[in-house]
C-alpha positions in Angstrom: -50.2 -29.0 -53.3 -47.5 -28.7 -50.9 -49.4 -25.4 -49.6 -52.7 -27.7 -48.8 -51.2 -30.4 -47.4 -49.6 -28.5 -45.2 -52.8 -26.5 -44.5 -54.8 -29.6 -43.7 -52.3 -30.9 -41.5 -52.5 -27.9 -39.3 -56.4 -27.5 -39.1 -56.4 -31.2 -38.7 -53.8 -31.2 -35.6 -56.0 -27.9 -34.3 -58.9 -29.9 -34.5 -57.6 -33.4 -32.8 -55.6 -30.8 -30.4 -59.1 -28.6 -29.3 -61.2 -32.3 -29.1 -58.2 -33.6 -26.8 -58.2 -30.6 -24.4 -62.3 -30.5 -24.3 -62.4 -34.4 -22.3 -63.2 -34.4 -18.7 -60.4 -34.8 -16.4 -60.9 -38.3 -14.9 -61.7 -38.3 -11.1 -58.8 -39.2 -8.9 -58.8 -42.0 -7.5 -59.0 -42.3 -2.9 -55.5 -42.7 -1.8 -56.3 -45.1 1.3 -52.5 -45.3 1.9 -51.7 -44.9 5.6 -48.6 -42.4 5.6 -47.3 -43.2 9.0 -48.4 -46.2 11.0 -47.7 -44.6 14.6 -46.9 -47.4 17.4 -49.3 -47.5 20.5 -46.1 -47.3 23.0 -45.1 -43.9 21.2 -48.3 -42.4 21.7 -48.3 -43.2 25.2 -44.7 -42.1 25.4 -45.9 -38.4 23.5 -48.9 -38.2 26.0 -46.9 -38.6 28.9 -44.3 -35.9 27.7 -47.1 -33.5 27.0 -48.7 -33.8 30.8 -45.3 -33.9 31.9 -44.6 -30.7 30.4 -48.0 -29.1 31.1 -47.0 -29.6 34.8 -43.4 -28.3 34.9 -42.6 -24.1 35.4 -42.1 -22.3 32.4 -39.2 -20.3 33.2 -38.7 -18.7 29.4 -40.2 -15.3 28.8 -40.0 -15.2 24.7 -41.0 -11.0 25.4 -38.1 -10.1 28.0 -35.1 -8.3 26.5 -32.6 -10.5 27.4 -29.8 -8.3 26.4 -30.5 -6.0 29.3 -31.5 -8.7 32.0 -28.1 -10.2 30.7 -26.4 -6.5 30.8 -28.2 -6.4 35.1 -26.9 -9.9 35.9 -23.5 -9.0 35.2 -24.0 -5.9 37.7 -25.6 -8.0 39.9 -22.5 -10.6 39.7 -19.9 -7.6 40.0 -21.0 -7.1 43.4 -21.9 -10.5 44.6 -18.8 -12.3 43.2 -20.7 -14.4 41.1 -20.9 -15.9 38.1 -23.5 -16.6 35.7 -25.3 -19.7 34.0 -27.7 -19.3 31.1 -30.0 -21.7 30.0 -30.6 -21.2 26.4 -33.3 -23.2 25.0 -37.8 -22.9 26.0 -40.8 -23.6 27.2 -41.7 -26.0 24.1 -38.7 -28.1 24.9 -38.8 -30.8 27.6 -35.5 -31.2 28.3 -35.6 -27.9 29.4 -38.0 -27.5 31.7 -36.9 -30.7 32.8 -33.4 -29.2 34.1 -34.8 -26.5 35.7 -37.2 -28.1 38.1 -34.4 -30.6 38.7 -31.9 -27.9 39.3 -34.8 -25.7 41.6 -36.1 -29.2 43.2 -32.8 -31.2 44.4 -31.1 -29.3 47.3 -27.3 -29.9 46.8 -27.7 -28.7 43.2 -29.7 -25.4 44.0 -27.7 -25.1 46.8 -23.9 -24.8 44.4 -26.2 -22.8 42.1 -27.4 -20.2 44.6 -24.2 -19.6 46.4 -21.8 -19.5 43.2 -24.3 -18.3 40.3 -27.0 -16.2 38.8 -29.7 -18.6 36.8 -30.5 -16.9 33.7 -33.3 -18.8 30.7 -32.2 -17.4 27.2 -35.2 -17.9 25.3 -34.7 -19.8 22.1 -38.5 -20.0 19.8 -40.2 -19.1 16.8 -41.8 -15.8 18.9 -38.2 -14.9 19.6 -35.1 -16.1 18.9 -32.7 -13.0 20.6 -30.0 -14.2 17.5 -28.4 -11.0 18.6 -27.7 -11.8 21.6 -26.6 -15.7 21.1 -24.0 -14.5 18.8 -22.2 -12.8 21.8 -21.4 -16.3 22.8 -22.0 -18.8 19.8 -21.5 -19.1 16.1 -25.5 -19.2 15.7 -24.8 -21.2 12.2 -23.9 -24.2 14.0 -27.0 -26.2 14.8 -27.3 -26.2 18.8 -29.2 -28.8 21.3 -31.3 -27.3 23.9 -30.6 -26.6 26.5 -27.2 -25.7 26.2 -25.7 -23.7 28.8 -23.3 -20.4 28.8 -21.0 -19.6 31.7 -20.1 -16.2 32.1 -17.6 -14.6 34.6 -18.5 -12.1 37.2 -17.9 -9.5 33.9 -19.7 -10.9 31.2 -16.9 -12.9 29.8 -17.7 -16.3 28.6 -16.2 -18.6 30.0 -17.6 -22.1 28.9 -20.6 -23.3 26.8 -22.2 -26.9 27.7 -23.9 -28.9 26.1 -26.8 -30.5 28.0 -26.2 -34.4 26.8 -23.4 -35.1 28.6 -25.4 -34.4 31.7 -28.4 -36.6 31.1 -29.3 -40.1 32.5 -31.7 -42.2 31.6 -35.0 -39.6 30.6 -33.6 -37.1 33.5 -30.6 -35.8 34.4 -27.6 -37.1 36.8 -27.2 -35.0 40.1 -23.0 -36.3 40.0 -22.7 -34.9 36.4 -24.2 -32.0 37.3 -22.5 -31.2 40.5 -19.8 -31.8 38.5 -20.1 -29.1 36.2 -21.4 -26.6 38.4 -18.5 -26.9 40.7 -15.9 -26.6 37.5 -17.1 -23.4 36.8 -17.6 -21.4 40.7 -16.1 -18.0 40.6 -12.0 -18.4 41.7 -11.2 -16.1 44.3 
């Protein structure tokens, strides 16, 4: 008895388990959820950034093979007596390309720059990330903000790294910070 019982059970569980699987799957139901309700002004803001940033030089070449133009600048600097900036960061960042026009555009700042340094843009993007070369300067497991900048002696030797935000005012940059830093680090005679 214990045998049948047992055996009814099972055909009885296979047959409410088979009916159970054989139902339609109900439709899902429209998700009319907004995920992000995005503010007019920060459009606005996001399109201005973008034609701002379709209009400023890209100065980043993600292809070059920035250990050897780093390994020519520091030949370069031998014999000129210079030093050498880096601008790590690229073209998809604003901030960026918004340092080097204002460097290249306002005269007393490319003026310290020309006569004490050689400009080098470290390309920092998903096409290249030259992580080689970065860790000749950085621990590459901290989290950096671009740009950042290297300063490297007349040899190669670093010198100083900088971070970009103390140098910002307002949604540029301040020519007095600036000057600042760029006259900290000339070569010393």
């Amino acid at each position: 008895m214990k045998k049948l019982s047992i055996i009814a059970f099972l055909g009885l569980s296979t047959l409410a388990f088979s009916q159970e699987a054989q139902k339609p799957a109900e439709p899902r139901k429209k998700d009319n959820a907004l995920l992000v309700k995005t503010d007019p002004a920060e459009l606005e803001a996001k399109k201005k950034a973008a034609e701002e940033k379709g209009k400023l030089p890209k100065p980043y070449n993600p292809k070059a093979d920035a250990q050897a133009d780093i390994n020519k600048l520091v030949a370069q600097a031998k014999k000129e007596g210079k030093n050498i900036i880096i601008q790590a960061g690229g073209n998809w960042c604003i901030w960026c390309l918004r340092f080097n026009n204002y460097v290249q555009t306002t005269p007393a700042l490319k003026s310290i720059l020309d006569k004490n340094y050689l400009y080098y843009h470290l390309n920092y993007s998903p096409e290249n990330k030259n992580e080689k070369v970065f860790s000749n300067y950085i621990d590459t497991k901290e989290q950096q903000g671009y740009p950042f900048f290297i300063v490297l002696d007349k040899n190669g030797k670093k010198l100083h790294v900088q971070q970009s935000d103390v140098l910002e005012e307002g949604k540029g940059y301040s020519e007095e910070k600036v000057k600042e830093f760029f006259n900290t680090w000339t070569p010393k005679s």
